[in-house]
PDB file of N, H, CA, C and O in Angstrom:
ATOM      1  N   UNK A   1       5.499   2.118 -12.957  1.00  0.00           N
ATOM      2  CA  UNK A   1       5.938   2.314 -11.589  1.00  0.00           C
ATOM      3  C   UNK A   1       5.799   3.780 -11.176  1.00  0.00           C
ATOM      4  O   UNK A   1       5.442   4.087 -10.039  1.00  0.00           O
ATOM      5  N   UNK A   2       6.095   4.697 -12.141  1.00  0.00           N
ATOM      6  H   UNK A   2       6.385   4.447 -13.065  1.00  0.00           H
ATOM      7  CA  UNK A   2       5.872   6.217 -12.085  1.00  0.00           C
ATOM      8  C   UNK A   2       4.617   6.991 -10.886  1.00  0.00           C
ATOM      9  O   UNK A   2       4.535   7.802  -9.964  1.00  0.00           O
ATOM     10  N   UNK A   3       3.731   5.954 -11.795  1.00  0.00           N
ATOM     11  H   UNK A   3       3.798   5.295 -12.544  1.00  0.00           H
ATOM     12  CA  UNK A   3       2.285   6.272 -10.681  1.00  0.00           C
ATOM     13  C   UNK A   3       1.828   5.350  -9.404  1.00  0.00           C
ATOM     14  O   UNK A   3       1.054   5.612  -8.483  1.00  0.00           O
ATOM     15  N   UNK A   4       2.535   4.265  -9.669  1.00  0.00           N
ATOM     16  H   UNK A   4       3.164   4.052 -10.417  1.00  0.00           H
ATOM     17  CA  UNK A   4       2.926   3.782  -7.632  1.00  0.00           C
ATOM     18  C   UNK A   4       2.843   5.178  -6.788  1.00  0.00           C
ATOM     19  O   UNK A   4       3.584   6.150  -6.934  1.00  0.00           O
ATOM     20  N   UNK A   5       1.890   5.057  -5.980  1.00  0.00           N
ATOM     21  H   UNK A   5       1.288   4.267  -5.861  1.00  0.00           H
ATOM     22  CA  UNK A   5       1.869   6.046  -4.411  1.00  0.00           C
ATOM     23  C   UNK A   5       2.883   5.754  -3.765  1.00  0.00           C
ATOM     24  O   UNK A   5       3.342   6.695  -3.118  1.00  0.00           O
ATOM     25  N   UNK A   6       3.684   4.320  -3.652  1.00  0.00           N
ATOM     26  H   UNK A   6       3.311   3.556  -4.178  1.00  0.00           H
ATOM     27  CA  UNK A   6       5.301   4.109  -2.907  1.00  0.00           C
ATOM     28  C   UNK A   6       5.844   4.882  -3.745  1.00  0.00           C
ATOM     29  O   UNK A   6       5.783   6.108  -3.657  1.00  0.00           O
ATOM     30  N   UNK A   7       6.505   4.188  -4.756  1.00  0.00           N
ATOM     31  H   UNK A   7       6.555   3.192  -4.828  1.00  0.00           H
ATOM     32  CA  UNK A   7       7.098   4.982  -5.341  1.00  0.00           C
ATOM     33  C   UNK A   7       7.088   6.577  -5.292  1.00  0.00           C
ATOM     34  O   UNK A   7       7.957   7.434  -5.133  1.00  0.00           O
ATOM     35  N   UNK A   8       6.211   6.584  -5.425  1.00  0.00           N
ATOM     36  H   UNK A   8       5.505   5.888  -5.555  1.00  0.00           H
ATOM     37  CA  UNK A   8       5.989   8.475  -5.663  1.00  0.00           C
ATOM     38  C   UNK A   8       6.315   9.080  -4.428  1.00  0.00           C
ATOM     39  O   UNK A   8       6.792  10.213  -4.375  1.00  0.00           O
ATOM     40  N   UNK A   9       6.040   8.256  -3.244  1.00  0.00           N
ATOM     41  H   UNK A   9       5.652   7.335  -3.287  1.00  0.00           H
ATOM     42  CA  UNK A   9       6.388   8.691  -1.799  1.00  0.00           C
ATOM     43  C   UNK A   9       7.574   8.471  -1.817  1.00  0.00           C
ATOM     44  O   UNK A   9       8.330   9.429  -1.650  1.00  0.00           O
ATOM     45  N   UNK A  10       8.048   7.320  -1.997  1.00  0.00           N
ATOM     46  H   UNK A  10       7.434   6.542  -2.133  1.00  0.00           H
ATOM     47  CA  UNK A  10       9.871   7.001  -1.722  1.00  0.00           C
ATOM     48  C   UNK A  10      10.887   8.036  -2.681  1.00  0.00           C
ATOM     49  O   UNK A  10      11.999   8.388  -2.287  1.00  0.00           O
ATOM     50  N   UNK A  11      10.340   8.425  -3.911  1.00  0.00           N
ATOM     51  H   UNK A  11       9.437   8.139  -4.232  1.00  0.00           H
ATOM     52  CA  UNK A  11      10.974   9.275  -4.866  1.00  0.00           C
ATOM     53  C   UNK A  11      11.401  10.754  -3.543  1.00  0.00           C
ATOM     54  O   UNK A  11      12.506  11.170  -3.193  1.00  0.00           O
ATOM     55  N   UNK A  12      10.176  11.139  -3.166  1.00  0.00           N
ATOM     56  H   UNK A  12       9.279  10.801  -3.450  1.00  0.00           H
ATOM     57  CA  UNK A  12      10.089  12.745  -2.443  1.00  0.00           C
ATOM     58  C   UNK A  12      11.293  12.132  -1.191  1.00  0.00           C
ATOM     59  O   UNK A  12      12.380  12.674  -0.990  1.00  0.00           O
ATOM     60  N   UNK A  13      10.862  11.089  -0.567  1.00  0.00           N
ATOM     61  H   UNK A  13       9.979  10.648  -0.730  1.00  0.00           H
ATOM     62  CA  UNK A  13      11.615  10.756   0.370  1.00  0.00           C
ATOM     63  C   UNK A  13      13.069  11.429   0.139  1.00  0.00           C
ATOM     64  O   UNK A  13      13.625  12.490   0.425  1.00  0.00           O
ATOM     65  N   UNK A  14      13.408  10.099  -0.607  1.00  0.00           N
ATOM     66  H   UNK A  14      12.957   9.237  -0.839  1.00  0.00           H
ATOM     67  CA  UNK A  14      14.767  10.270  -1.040  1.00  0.00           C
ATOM     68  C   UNK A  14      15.330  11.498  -1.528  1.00  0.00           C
ATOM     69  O   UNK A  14      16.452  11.822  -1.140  1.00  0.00           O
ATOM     70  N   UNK A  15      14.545  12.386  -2.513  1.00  0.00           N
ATOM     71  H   UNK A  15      13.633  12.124  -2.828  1.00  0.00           H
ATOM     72  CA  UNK A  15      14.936  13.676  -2.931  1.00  0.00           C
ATOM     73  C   UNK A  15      15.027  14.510  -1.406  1.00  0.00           C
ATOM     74  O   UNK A  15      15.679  15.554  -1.407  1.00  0.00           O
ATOM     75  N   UNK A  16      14.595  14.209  -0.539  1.00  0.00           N
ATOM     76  H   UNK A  16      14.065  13.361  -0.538  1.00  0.00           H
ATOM     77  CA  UNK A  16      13.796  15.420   0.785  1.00  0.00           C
ATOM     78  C   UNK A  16      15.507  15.060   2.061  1.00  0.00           C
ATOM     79  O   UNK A  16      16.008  15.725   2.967  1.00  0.00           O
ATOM     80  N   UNK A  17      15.958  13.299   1.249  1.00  0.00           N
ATOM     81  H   UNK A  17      15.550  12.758   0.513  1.00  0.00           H
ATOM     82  CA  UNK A  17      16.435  13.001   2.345  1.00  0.00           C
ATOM     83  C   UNK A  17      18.321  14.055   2.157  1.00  0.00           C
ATOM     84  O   UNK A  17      18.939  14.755   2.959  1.00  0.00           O
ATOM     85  N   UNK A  18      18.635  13.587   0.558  1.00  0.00           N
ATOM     86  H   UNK A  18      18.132  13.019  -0.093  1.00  0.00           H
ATOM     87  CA  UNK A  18      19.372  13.977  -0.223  1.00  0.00           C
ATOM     88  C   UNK A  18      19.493  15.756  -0.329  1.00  0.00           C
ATOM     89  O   UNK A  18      20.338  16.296  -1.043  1.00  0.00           O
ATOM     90  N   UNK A  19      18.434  16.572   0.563  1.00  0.00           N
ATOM     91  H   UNK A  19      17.747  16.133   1.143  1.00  0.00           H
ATOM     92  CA  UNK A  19      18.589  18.171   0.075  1.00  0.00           C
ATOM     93  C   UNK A  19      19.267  18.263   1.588  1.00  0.00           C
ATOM     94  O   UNK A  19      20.110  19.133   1.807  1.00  0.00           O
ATOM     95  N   UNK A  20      18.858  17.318   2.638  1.00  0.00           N
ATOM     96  H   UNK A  20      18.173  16.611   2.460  1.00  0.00           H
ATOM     97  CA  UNK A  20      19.867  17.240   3.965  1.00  0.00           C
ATOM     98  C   UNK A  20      20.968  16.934   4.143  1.00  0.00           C
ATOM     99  O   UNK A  20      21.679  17.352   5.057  1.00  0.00           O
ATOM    100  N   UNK A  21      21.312  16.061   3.192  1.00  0.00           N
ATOM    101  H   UNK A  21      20.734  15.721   2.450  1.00  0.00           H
ATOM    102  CA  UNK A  21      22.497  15.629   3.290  1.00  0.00           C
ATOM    103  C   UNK A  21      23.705  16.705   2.719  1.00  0.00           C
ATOM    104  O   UNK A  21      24.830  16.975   3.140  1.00  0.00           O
ATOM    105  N   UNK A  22      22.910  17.178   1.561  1.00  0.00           N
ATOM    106  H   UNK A  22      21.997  16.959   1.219  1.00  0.00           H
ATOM    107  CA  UNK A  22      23.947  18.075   0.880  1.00  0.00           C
ATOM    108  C   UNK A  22      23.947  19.046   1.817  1.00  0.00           C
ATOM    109  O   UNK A  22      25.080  19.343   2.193  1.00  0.00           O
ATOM    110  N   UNK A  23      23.045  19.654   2.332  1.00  0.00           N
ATOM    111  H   UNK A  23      22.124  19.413   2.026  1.00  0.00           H
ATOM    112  CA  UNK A  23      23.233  20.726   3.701  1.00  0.00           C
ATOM    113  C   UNK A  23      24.262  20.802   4.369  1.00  0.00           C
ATOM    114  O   UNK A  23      24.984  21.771   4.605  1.00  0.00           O
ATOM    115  N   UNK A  24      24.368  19.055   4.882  1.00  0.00           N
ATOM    116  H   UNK A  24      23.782  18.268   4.690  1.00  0.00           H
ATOM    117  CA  UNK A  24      25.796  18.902   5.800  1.00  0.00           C
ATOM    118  C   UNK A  24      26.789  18.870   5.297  1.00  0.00           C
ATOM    119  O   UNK A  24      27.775  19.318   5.882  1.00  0.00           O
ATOM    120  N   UNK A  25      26.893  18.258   3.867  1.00  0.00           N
ATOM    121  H   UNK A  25      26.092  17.895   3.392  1.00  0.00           H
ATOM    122  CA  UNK A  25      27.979  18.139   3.352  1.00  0.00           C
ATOM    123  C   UNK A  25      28.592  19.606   2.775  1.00  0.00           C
ATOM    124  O   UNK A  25      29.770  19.812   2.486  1.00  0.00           O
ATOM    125  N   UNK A  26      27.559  20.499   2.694  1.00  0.00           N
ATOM    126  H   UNK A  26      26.601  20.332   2.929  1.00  0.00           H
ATOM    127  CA  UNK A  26      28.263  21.887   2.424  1.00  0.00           C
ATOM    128  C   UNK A  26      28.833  22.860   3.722  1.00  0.00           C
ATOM    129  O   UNK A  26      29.490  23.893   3.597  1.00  0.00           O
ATOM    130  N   UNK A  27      28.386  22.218   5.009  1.00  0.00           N
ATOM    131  H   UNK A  27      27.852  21.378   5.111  1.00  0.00           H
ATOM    132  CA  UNK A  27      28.822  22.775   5.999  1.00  0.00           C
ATOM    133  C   UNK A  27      30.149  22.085   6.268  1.00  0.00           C
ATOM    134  O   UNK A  27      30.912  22.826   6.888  1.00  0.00           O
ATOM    135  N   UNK A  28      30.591  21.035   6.023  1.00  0.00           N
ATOM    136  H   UNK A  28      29.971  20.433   5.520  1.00  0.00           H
ATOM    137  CA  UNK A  28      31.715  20.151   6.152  1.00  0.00           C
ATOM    138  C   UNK A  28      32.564  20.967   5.093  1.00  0.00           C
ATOM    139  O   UNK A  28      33.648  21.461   5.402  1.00  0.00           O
ATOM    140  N   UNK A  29      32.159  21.052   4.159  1.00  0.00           N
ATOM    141  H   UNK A  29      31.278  20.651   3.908  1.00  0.00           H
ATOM    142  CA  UNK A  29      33.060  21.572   3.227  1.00  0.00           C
ATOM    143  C   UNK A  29      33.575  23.095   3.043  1.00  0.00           C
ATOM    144  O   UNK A  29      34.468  23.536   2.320  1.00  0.00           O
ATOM    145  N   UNK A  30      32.653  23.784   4.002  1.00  0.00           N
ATOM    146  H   UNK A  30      31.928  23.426   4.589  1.00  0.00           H
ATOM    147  CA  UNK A  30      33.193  25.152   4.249  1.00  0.00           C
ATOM    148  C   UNK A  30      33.916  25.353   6.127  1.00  0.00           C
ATOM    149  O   UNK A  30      34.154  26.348   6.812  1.00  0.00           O
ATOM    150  N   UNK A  31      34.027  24.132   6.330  1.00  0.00           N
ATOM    151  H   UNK A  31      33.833  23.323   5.774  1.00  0.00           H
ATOM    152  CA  UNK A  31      34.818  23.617   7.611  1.00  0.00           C
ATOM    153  C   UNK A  31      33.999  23.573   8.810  1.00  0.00           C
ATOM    154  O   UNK A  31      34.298  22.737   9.663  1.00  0.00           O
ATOM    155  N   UNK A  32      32.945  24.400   9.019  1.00  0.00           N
ATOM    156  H   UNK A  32      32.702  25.080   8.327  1.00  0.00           H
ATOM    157  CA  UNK A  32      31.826  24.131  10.144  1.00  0.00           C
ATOM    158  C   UNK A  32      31.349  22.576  10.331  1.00  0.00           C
ATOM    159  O   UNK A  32      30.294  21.973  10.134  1.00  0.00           O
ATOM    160  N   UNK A  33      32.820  22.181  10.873  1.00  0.00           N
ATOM    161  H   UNK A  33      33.677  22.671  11.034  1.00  0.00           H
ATOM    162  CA  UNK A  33      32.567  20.822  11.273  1.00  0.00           C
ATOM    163  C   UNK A  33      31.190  20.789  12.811  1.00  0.00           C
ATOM    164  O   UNK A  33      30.342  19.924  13.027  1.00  0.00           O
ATOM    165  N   UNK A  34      31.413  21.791  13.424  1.00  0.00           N
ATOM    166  H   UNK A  34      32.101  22.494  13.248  1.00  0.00           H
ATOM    167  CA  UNK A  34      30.693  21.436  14.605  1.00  0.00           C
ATOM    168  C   UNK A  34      28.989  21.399  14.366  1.00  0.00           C
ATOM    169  O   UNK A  34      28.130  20.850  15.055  1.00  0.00           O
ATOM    170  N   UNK A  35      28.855  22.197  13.125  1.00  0.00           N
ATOM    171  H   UNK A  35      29.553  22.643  12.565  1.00  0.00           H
ATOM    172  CA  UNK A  35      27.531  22.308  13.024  1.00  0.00           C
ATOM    173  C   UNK A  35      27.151  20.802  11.847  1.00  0.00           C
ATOM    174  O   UNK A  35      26.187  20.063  11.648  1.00  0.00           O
ATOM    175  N   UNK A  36      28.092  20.906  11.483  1.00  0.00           N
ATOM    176  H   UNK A  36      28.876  21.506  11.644  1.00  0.00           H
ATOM    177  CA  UNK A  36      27.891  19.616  10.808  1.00  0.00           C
ATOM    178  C   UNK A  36      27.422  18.890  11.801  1.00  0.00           C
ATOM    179  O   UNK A  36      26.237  18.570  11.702  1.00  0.00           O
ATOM    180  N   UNK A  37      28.148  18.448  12.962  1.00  0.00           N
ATOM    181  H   UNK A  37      29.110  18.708  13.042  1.00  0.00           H
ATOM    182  CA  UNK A  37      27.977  17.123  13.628  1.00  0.00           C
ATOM    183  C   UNK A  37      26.940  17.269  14.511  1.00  0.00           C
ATOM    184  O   UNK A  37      26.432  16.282  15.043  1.00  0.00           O
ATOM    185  N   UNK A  38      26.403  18.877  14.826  1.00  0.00           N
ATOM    186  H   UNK A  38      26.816  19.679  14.394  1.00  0.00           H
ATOM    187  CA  UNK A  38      24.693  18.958  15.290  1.00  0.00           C
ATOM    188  C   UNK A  38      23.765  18.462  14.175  1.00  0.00           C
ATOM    189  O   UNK A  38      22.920  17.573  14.283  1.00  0.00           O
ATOM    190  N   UNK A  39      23.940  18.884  13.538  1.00  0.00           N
ATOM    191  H   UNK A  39      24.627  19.605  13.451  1.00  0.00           H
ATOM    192  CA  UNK A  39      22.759  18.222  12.052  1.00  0.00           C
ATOM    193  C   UNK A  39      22.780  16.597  12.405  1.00  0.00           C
ATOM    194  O   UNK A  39      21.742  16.108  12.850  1.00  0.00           O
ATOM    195  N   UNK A  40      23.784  15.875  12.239  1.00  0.00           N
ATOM    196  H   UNK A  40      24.627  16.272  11.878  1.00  0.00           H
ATOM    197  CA  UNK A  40      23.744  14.864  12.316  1.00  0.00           C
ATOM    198  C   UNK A  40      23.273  13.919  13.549  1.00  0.00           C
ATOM    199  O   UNK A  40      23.106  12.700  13.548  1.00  0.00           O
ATOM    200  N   UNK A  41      23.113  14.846  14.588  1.00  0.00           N
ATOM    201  H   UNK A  41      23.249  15.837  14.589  1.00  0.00           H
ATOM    202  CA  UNK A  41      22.573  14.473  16.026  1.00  0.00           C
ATOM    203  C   UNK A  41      21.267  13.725  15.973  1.00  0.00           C
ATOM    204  O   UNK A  41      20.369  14.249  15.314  1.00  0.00           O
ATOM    205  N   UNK A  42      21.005  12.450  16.638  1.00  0.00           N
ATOM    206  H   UNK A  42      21.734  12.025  17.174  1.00  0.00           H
ATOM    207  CA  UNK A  42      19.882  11.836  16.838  1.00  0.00           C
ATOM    208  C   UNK A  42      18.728  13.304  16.734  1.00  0.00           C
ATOM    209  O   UNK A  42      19.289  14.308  17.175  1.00  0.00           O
ATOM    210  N   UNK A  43      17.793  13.475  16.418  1.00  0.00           N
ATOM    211  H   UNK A  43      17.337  12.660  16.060  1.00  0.00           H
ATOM    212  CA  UNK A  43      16.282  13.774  16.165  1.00  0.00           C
ATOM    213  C   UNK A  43      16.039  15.019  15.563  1.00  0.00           C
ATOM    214  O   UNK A  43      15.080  15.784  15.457  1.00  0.00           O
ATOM    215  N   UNK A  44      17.361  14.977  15.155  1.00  0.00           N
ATOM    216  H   UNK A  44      18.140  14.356  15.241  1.00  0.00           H
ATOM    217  CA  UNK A  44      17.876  16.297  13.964  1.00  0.00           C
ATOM    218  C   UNK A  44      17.201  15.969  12.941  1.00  0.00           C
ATOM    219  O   UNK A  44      17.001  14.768  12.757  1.00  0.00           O
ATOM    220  N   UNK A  45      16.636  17.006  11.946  1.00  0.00           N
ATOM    221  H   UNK A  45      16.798  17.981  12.095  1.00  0.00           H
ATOM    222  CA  UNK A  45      15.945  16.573  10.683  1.00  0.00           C
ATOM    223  C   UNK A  45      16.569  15.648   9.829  1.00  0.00           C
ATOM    224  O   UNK A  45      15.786  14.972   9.161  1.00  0.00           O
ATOM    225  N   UNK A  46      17.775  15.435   9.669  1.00  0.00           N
ATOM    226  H   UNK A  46      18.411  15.984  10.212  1.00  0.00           H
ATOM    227  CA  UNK A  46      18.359  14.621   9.050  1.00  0.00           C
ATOM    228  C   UNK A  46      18.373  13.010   9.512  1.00  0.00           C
ATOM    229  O   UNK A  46      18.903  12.142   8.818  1.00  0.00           O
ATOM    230  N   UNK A  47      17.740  12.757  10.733  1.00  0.00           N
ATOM    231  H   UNK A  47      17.310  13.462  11.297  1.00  0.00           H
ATOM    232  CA  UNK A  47      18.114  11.621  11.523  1.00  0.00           C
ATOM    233  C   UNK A  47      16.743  11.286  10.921  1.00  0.00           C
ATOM    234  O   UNK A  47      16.824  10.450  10.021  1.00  0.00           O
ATOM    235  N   UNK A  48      15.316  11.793  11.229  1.00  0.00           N
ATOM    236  H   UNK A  48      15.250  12.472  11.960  1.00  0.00           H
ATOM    237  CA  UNK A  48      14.500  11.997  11.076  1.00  0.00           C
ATOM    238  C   UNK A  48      13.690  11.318   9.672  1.00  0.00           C
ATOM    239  O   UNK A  48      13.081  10.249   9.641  1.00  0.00           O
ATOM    240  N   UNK A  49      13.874  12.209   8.643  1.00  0.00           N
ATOM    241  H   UNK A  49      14.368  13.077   8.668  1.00  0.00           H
ATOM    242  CA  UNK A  49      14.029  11.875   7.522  1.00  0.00           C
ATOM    243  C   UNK A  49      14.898  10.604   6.921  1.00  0.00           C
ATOM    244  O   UNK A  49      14.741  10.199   5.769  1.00  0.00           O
ATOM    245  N   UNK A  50      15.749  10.082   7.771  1.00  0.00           N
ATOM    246  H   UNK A  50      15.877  10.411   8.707  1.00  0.00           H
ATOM    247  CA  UNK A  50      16.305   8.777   7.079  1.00  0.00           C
ATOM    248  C   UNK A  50      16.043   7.525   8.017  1.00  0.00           C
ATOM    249  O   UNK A  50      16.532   6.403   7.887  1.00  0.00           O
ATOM    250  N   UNK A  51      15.176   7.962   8.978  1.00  0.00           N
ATOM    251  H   UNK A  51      14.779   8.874   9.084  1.00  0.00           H
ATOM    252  CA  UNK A  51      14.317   7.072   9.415  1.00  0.00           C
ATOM    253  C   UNK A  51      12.843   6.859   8.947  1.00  0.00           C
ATOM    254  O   UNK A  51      12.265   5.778   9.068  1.00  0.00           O
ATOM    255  N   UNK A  52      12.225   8.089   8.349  1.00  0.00           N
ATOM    256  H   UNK A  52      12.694   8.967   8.251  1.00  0.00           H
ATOM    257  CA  UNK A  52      11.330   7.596   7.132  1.00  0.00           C
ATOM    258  C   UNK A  52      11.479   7.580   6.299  1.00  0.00           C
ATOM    259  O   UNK A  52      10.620   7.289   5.467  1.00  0.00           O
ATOM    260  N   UNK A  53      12.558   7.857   6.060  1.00  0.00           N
ATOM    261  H   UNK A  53      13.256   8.094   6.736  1.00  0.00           H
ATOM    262  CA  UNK A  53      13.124   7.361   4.131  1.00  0.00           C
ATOM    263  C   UNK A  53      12.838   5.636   4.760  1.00  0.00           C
ATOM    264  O   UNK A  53      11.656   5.297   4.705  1.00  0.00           O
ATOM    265  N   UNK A  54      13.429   5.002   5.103  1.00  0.00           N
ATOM    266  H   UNK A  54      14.390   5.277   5.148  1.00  0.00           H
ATOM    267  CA  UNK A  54      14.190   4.065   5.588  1.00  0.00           C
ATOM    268  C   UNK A  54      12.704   2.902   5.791  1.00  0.00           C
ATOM    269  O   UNK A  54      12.601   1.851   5.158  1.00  0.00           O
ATOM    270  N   UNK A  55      11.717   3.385   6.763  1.00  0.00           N
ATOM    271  H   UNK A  55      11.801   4.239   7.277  1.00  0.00           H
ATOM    272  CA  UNK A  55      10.452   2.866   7.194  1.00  0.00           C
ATOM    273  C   UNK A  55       9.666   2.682   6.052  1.00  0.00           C
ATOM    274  O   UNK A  55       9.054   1.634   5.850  1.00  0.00           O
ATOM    275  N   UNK A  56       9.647   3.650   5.284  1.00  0.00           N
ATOM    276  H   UNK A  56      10.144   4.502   5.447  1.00  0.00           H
ATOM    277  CA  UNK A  56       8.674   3.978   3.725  1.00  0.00           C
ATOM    278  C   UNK A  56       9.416   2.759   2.971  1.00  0.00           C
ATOM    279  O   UNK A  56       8.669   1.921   2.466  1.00  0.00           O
ATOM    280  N   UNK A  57      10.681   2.589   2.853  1.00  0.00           N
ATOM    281  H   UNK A  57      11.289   3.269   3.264  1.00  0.00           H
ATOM    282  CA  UNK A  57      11.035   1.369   1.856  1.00  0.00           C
ATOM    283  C   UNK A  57      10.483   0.031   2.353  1.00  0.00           C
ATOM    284  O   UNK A  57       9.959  -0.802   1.614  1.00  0.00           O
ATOM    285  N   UNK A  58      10.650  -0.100   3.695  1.00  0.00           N
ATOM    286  H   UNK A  58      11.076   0.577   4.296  1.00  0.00           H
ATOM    287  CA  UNK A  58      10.067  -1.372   4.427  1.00  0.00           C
ATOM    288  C   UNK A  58       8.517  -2.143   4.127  1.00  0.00           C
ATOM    289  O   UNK A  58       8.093  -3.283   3.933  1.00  0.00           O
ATOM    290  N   UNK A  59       7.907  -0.537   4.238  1.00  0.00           N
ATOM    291  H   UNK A  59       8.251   0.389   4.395  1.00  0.00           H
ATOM    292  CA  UNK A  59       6.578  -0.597   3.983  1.00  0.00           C
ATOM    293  C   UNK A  59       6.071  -1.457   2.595  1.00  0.00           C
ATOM    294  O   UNK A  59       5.208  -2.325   2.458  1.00  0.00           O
ATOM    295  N   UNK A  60       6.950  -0.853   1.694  1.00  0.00           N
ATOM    296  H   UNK A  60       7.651  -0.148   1.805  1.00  0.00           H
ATOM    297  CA  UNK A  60       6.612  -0.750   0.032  1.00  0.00           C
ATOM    298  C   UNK A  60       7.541  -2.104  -0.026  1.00  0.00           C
ATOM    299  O   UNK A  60       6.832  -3.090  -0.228  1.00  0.00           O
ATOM    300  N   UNK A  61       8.711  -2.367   0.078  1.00  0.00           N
ATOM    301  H   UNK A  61       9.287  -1.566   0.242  1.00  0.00           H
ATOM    302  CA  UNK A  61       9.356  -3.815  -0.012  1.00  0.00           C
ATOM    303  C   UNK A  61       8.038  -4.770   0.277  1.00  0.00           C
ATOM    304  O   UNK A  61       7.680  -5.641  -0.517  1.00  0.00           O
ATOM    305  N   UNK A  62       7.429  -4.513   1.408  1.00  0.00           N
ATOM    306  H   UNK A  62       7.720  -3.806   2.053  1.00  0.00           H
ATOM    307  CA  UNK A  62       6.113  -5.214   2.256  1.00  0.00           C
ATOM    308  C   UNK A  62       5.363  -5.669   1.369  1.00  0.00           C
ATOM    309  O   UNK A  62       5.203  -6.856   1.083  1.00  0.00           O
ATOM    310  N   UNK A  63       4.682  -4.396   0.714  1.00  0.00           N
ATOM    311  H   UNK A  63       4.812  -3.432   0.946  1.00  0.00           H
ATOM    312  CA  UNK A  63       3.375  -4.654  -0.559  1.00  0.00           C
ATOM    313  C   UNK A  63       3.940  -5.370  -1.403  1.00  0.00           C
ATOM    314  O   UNK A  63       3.216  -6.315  -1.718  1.00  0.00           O
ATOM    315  N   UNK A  64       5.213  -5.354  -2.083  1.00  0.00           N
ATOM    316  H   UNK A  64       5.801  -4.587  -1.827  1.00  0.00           H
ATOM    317  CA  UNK A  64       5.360  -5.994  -3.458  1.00  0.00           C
ATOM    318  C   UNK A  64       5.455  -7.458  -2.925  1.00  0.00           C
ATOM    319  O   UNK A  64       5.493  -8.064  -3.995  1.00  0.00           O
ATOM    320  N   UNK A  65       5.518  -8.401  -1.961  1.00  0.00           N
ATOM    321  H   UNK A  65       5.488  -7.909  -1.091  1.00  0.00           H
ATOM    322  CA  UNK A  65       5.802  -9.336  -1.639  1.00  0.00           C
ATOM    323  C   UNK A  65       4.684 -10.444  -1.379  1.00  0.00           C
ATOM    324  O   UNK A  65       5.007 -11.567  -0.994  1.00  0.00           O
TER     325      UNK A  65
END
């Protein structure tokens, strides 16, 4: 599965989606709630990215079927 092109795409995905998330979650946690809740705004990189995290699984669910 290692050398699957999904896979290998969905791996970066997920790692790419996960370095955003911790972003927000370190702004939450040093109390910059407001900037937190811009990150999280529709077409914010974070919205972004977990709409092709999200599309890329669809895709690849697709092929194996």
């Amino acid at each position: 599965m290692a050398g699957d092109a999904n896979y290998v795409r969905a791996k970066k995905l997920h790692s790419e989606f996960h370095q955003f998330a911790g972003a927000i979650a370190q702004k939450i946690e040093r109390g910059d709630l407001d900037a937190a809740k811009h990150d999280l705004d529709l077409g914010k990189p974070f919205d972004e990215k977990t709409k092709e995290l999200t599309k890329h699984m669809m895709v690849w669910r697709k092929s194996l079927q």
